[in-house]
PLY file of the C-alpha trace (Angstrom):
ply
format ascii 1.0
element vertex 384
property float x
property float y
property float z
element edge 383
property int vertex1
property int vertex2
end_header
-19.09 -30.14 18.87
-19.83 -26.09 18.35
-16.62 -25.75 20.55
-14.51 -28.04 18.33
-15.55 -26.28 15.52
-14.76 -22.49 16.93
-11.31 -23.62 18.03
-10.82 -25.21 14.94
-11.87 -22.29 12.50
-9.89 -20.09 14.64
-6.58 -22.20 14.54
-7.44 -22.33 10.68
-7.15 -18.16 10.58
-3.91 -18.17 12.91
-2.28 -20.49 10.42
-2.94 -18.77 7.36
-1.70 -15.44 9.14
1.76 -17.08 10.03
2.37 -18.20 6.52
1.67 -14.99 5.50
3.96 -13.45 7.93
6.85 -15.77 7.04
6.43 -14.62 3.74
6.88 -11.24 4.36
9.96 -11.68 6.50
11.59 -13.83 3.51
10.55 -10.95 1.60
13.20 -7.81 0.89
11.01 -5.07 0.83
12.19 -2.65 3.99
9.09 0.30 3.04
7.33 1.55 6.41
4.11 0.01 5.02
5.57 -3.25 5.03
6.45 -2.79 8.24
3.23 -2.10 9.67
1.37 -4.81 7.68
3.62 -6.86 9.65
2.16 -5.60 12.75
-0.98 -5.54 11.43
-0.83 -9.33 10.82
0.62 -9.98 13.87
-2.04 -8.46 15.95
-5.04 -10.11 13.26
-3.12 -13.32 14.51
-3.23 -12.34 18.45
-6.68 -11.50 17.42
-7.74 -14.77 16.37
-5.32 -16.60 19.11
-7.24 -14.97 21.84
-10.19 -15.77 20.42
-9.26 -19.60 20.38
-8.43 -19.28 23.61
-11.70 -17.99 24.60
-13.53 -20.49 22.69
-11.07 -23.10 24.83
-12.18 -21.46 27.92
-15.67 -21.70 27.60
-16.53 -24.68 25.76
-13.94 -26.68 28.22
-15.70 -29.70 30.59
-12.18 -30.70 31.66
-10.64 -27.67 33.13
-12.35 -24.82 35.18
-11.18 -21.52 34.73
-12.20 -18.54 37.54
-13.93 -15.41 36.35
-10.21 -13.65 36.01
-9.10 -15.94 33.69
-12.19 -15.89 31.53
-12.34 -11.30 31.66
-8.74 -11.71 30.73
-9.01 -13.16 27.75
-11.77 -11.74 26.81
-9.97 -8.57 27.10
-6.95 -9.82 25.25
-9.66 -10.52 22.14
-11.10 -6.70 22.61
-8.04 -4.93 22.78
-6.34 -6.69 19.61
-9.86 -6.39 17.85
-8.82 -2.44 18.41
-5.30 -2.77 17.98
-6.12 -4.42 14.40
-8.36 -2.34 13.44
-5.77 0.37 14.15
-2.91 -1.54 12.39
-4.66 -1.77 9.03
-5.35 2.13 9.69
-2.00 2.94 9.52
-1.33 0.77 7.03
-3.27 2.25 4.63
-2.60 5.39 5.53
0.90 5.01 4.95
0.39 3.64 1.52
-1.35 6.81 0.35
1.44 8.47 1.94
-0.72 10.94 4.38
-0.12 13.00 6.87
-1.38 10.90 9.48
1.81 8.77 9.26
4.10 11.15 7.66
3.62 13.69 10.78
3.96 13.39 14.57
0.42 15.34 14.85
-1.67 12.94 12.72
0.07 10.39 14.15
-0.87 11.65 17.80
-4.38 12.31 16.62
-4.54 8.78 15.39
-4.07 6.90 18.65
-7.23 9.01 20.37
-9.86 6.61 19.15
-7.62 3.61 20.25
-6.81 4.74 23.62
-10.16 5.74 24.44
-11.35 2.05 23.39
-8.97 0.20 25.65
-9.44 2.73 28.42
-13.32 1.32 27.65
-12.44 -2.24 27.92
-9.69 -2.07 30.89
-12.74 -0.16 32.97
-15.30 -2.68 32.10
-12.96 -5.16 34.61
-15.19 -3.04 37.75
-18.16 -1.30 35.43
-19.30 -3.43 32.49
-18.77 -1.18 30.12
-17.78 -3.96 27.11
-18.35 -6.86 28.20
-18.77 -8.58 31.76
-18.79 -11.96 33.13
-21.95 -12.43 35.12
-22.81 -15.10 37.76
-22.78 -18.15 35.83
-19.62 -17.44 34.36
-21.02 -16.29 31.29
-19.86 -13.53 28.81
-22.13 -11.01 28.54
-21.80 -7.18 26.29
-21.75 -4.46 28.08
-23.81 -1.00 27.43
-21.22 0.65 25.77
-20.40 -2.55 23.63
-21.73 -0.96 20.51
-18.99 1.82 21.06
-16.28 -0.85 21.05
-17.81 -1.63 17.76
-17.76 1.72 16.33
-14.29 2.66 16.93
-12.91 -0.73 14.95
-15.50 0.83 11.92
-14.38 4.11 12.46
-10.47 3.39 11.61
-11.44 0.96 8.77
-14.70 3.03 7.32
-12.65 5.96 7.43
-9.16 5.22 5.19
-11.26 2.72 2.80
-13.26 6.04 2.02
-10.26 7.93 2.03
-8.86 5.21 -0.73
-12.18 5.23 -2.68
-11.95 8.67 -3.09
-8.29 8.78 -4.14
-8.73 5.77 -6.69
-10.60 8.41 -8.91
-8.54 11.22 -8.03
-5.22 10.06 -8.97
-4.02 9.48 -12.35
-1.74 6.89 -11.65
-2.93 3.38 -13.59
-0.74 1.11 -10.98
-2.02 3.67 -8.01
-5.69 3.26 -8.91
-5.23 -0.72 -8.53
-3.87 -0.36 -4.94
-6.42 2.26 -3.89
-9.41 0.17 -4.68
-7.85 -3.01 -3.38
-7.18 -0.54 0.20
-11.13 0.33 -0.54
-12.43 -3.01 -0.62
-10.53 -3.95 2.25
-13.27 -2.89 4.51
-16.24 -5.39 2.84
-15.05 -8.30 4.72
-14.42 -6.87 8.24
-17.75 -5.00 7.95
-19.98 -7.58 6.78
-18.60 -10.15 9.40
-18.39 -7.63 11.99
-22.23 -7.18 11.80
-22.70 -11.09 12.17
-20.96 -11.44 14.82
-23.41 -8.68 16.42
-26.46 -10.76 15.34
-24.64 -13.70 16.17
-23.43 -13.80 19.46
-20.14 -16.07 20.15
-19.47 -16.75 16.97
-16.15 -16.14 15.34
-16.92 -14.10 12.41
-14.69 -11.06 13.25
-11.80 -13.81 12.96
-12.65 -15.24 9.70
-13.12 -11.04 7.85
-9.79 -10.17 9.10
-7.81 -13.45 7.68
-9.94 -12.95 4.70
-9.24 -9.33 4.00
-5.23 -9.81 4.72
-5.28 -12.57 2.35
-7.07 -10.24 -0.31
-4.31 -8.15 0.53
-1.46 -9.96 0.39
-2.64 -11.95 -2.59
-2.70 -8.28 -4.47
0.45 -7.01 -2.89
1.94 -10.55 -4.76
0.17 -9.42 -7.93
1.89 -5.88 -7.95
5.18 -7.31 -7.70
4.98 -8.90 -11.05
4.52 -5.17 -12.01
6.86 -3.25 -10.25
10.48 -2.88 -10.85
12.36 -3.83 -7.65
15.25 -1.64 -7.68
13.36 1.59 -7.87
9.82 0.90 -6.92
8.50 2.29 -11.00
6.14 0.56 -12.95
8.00 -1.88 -15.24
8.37 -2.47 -19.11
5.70 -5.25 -18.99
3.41 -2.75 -16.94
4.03 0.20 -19.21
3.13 -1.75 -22.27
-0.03 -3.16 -20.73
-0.65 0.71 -19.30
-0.02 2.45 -23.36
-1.92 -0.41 -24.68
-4.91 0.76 -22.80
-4.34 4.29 -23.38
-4.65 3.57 -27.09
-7.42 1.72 -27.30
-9.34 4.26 -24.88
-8.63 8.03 -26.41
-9.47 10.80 -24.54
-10.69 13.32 -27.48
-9.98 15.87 -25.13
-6.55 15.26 -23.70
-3.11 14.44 -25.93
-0.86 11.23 -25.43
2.41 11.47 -25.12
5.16 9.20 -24.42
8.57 10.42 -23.04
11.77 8.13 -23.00
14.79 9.06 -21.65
18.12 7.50 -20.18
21.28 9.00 -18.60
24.08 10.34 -20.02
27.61 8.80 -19.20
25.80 6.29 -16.64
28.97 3.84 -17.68
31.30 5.80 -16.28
29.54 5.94 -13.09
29.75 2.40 -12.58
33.42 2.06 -14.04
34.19 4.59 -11.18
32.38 4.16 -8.46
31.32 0.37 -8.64
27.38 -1.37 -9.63
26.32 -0.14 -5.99
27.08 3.52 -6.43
25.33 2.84 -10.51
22.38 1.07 -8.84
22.04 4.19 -6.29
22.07 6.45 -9.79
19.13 4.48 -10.79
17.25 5.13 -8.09
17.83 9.04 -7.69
16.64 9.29 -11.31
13.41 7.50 -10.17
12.80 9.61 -7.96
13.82 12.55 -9.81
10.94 11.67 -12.27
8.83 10.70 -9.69
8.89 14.06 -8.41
8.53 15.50 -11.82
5.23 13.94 -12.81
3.20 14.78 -9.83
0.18 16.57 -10.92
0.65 16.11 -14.41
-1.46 13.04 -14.85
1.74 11.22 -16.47
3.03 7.81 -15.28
6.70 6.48 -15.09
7.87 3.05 -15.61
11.91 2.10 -16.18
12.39 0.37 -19.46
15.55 -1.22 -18.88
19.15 -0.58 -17.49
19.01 3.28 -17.54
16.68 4.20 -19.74
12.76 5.29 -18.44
9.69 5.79 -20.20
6.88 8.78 -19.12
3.30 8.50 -20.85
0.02 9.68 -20.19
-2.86 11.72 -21.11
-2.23 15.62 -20.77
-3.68 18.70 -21.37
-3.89 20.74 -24.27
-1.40 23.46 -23.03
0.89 20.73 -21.89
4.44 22.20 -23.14
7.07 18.63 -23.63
10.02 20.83 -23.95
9.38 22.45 -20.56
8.76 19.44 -19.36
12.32 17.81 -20.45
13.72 20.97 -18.93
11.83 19.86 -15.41
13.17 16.14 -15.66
16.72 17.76 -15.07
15.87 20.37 -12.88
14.76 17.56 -10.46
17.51 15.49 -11.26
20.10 17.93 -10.19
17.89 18.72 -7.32
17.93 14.91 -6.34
21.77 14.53 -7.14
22.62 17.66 -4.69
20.30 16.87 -2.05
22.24 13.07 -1.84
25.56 15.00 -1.76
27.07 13.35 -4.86
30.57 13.64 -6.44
28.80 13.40 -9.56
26.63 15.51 -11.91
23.81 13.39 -13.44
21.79 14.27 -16.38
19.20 12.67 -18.61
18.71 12.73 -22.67
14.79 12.78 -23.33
12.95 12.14 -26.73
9.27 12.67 -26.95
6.23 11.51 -29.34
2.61 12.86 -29.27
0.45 9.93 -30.68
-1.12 10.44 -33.74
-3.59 8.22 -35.54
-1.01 7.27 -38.17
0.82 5.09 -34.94
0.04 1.73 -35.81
1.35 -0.03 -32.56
3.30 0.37 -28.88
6.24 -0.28 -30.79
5.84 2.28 -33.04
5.38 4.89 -30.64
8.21 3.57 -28.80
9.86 3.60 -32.07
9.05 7.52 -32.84
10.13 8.74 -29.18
13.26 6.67 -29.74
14.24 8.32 -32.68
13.73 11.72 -30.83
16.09 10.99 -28.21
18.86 9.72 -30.13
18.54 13.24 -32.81
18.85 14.61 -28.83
21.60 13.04 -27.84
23.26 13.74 -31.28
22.80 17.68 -30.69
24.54 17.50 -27.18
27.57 15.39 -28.30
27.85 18.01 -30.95
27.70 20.97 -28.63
30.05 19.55 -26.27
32.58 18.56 -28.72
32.55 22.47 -30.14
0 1
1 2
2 3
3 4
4 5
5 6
6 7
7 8
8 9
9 10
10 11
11 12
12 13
13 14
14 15
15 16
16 17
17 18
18 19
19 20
20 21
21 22
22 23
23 24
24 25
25 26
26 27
27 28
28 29
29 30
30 31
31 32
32 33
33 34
34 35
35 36
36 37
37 38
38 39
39 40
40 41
41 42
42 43
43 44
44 45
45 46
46 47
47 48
48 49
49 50
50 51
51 52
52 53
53 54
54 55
55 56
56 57
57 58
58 59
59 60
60 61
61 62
62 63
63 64
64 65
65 66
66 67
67 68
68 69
69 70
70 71
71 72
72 73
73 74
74 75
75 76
76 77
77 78
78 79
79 80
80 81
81 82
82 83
83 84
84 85
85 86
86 87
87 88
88 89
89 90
90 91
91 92
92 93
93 94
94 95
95 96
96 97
97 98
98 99
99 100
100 101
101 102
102 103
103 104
104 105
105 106
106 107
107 108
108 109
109 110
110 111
111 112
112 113
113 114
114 115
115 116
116 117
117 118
118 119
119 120
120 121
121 122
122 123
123 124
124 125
125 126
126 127
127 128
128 129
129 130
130 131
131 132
132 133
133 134
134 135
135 136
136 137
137 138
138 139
139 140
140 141
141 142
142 143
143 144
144 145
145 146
146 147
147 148
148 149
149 150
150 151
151 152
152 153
153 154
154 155
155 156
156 157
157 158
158 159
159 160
160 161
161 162
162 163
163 164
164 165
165 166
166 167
167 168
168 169
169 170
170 171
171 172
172 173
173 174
174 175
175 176
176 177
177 178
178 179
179 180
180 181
181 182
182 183
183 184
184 185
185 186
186 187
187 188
188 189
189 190
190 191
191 192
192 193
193 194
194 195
195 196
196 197
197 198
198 199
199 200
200 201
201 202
202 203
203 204
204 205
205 206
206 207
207 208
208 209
209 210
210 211
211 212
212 213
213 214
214 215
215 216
216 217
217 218
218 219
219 220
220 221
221 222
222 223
223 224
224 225
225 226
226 227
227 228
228 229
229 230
230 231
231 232
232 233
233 234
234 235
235 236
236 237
237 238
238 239
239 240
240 241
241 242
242 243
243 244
244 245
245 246
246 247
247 248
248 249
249 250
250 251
251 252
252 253
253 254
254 255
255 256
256 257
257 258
258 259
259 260
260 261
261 262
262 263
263 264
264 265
265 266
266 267
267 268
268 269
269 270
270 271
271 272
272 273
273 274
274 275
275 276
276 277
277 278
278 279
279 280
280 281
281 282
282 283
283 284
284 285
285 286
286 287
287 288
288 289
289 290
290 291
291 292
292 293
293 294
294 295
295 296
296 297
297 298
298 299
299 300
300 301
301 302
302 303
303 304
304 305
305 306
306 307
307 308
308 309
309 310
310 311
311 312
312 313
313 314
314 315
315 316
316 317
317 318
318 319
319 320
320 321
321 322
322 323
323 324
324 325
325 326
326 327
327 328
328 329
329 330
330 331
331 332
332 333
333 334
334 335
335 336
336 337
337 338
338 339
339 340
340 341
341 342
342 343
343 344
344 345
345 346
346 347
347 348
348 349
349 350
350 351
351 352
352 353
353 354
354 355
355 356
356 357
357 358
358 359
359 360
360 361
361 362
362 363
363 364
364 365
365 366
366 367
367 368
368 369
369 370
370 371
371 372
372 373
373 374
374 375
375 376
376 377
377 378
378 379
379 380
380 381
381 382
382 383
């Protein structure tokens, strides 16, 4: 009966980690990180098939299976515990963008921990290192299990702290979300890591990693409804939620300001060069801003069509007008770097929030007005 019920909890976690794979397939998001929380749910759901087959192996009265067999799955289930403890490593890493994935060095520096393990676990085949089967044919750790265990903690322990530490270091309101949820990631693996050390040949280890990807995907599903697809910015629903909250929490010390902006003579660029060529427009203005607003503690979001809106909480000695001048400066940078036939340039308005703004809209309202006295000026100067 215990063997029915460890093959059947184990089947249970390989389902759930194919539908969620099928989902991400169907999906159109082509980011890296997507990518390798593929892999990482690929090798959760070798994980937990290796472990079925283990449980199938030694709870079977029908078929007998030689000692070769039994070490070979058993290594299978070691190695992918590694391998997925790796996985979600990178995966994380490459969501908070560092250098471990963005360079060839971290990346190399990365794979020490893993290789070491499986050298661990491949020599345990003639030294018992891991694990051994003894005798009577039955699994048994090794003395060196507990380092197996370590290196799976260290990769996990390691970028949830990383993403802990971030979620109160960036400024970023849709940021902070994802760093926690990266953070928290490592409650489930941990806690039924340690019962499966107290409680031998159970699968616990299979049941924290489908939990944790579903906590994971489930958010990932979440942030969607935020984010605007085309260029990856927080979107009008987002923004209002994200002002709204600003608001209603002042920072005495810091001033609010709201930035909207949209680019000039964008319909030409589509009655010239097609929607594709206006939809790539879109995005190099994203990340024109994007680029502008690091380390300023402002946040982006596109409003609509062309137009974007910048808000946040700045310093005192925070200077707008330079900072319209620096939405530009990146654009052209952007523009050039892409090797454009076209020059592309934004009109921005601006609005520090008083107490006299009633609502969102009003503020909206205020930086509105701004841009269009803006756009005014330029028509003006271009037509003299």
């Amino acid at each position: 009966m215990e063997g029915i019920l460890y093959c059947t909890l184990n089947i249970f976690c390989v389902s759930i980690l194919v539908l969620i794979l099928l989902q991400i397939i169907k999906s159109n998001d082509r980011r890296m990180s997507q990518f390798v929380y593929s892999c990482f749910i690929i090798s959760s759901a070798i994980l937990c098939g290796s472990d079925l087959l283990w449980g199938i192996v030694d709870a079977s009265y029908v078929w007998k299976f030689s000692d070769s067999v039994d070490f070979m799955v058993n290594s299978i289930y070691h190695i992918f515990t590694l391998v997925t403890a790796y996985m979600w490593y990178l995966y994380s890493e490459s969501e908070m963008e560092t250098r471990t994935t963005t360079t060839k060095k971290g990346l190399a520096l990365s794979l020490v921990p893993l290789i070491l393990g499986v050298s661990l676990i491949v020599a345990s085949y003639k030294h018992n290192l891991v694990f051994f089967i003894d005798s009577d044919g039955v699994y048994q750790r090794g003395s060196l299990y507990i380092a197996h265990i370590a290196i799976c903690f260290f990769y996990i322990v390691l970028t949830s702290t990383k993403a802990f530490v971030r979620s109160f270091n960036k400024d970023n309101y849709l940021k902070r979300a994802r760093y926690r949820t990266l953070a928290y990631f490592c409650i489930f693996p941990l806690i039924y890591g340690v019962l499966q050390i107290v409680f031998v040949g159970s699968p616990m280890i299979s049941a924290g990693v489908t939990f944790a990807a579903i906590q994971v995907y489930v958010r990932s599903r979440q942030e969607l409804i935020s984010v605007d697809p085309l260029t990856k910015l927080n979107n009008r629903a987002e923004m209002e939620r994200y002002i709204d909250h600003k608001i209603k929490n002042r920072n005495s010390n810091r001033d609010l300001y709201l930035f909207i902006m949209d680019m000039d003579y964008f319909k030409k660029i589509n009655d010239k060069f097609g929607h594709t060529e206006g939809d790539e427009a879109i995005t190099i203005a994203a990340d024109a801003i994007r680029n502008a607003i690091v380390k300023t503690g402002l946040n982006a979001f596109r409003y609509g069509g062309d137009e974007f809106v910048v808000s946040g909480e700045v310093k005192a000695d925070f200077n707008p007008d330079e900072f319209c001048i620096l939405i530009n400066e990146k654009l052209k940078e952007e523009t050039e770097k892409r090797d454009k036939e076209y020059v592309l340039h934004m009109s921005v308005g601006y609005f520090k929030y008083t107490q006299d703004i009633k609502d969102i809209r009003e503020f909206i309202a205020s930086a509105d007005e701004y841009l269009y006295k803006r756009k005014s000026e330029r028509a003006l100067k271009l037509s003299n």
